[in-house]
C-alpha positions in Angstrom: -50.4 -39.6 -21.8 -46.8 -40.2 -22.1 -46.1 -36.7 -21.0 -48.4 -37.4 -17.6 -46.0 -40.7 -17.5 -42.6 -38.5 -17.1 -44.3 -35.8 -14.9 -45.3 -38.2 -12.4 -41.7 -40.3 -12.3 -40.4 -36.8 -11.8 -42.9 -36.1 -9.4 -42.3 -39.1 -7.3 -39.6 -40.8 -8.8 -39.3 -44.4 -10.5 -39.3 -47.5 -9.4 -36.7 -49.4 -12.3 -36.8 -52.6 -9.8 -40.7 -52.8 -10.1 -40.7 -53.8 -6.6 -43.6 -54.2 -4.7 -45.7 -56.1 -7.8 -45.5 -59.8 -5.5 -47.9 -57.8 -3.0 -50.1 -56.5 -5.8 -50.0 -60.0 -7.2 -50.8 -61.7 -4.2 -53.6 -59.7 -3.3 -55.3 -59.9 -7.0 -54.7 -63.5 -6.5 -56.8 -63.4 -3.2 -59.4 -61.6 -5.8 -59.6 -64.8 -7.7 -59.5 -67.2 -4.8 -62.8 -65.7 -3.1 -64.9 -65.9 -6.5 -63.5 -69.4 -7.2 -64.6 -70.3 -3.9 -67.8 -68.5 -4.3 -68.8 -70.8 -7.2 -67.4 -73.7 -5.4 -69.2 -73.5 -2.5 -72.9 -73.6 -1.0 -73.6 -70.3 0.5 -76.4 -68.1 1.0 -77.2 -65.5 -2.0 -76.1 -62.4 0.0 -72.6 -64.4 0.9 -72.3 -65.2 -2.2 -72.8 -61.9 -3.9 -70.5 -60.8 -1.4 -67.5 -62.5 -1.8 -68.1 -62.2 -5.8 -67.9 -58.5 -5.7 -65.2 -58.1 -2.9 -63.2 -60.7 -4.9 -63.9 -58.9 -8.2 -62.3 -55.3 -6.2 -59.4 -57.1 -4.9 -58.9 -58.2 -7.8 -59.0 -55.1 -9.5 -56.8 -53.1 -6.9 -54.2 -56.1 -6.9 -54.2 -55.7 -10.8 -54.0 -51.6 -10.9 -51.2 -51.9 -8.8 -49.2 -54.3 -10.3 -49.9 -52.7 -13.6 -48.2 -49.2 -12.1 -45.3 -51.1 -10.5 -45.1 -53.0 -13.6 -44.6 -49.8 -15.8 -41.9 -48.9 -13.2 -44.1 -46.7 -11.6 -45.1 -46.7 -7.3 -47.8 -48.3 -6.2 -50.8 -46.7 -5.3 -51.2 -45.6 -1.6 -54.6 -45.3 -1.5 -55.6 -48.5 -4.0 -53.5 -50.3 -1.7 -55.4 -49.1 1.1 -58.9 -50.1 -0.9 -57.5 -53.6 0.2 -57.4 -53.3 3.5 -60.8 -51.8 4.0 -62.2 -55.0 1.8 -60.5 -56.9 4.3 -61.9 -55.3 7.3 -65.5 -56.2 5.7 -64.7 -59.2 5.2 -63.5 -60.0 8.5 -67.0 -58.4 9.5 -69.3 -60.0 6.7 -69.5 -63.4 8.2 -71.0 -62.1 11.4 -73.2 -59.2 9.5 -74.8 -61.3 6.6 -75.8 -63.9 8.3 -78.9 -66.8 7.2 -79.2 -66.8 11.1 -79.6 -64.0 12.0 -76.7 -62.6 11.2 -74.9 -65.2 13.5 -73.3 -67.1 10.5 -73.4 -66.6 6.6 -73.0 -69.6 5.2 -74.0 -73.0 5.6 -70.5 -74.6 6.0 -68.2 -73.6 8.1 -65.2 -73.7 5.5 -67.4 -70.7 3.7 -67.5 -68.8 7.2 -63.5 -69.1 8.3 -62.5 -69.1 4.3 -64.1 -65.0 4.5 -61.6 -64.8 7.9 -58.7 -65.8 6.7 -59.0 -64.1 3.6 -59.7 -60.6 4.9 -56.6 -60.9 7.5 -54.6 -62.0 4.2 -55.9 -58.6 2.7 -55.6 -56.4 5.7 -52.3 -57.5 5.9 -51.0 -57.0 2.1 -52.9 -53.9 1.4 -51.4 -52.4 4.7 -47.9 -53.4 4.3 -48.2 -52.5 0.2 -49.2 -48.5 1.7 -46.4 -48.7 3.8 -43.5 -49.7 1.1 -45.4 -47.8 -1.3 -45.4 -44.9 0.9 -41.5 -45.9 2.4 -40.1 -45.8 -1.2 -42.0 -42.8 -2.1 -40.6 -41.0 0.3 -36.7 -42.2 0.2 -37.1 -40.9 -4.1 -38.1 -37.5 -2.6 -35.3 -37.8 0.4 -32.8 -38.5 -2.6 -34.0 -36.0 -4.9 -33.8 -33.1 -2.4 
């Protein structure tokens, strides 16, 4: 494993600052913020099933990619861009998993704007966590040519 370790930082160089891990952080922290509000709130079972399992991913992505830039490693391109399609859906969810008729999901409207803001949030970190990923991945290979 440690061998895989090396071949990759050779491949792709290393990243001794471990910059990036706020993004990652933030966006695992998102993770935790839609299941806490998924217990908090009153919202219809699919809502609520819904923001449980997209929180549980974001949290997961947010945590894989912190762990990598954590062991001075890049993130992940495409984990990073796991969180931007969660955030898409959840942008959409609101309007698609509706208790009328697919009108609105929840019944309050914090539960409804909460799934909005949240998925802009994600959109937002996962895309700009691709692009420095992607940025410093390719200044390593710039510098190493």
């Amino acid at each position: 494993m440690d061998r895989d370790r090396r071949d990759e930082r050779a491949d792709h160089g290393a990243n001794p600052g471990e910059r990036g891990k706020w993004l990652s952080a933030l966006i695992a922290l998102l993770g935790l913020w839609m299941i806490a509000q998924a217990l908090g709130l009153t919202l219809t079972e699919a809502q609520f099933w819904n923001d449980v399992l997209v929180g549980a991913l974001l949290v997961g992505v947010g945590g894989y990619n912190y762990s990598r830039q954590a062991d001075e490693r890049f993130a992940n391109v495409a984990v990073a861009l796991i969180a931007v399609v969660a955030g898409l859906w959840l942008i959409a969810a609101p309007f698609m998993l509706g208790a009328d008729s697919g009108l609105t999901e929840t019944t309050n409207e914090f539960g409804f704007y909460n799934d909005i803001v949240v998925g802009l949030l994600a959109v937002g970190l996962g895309a700009y966590s691709a692009y420095q990923a992607q940025e410093r991945q390719q200044d390593t290979r710039r510098t190493e040519a």
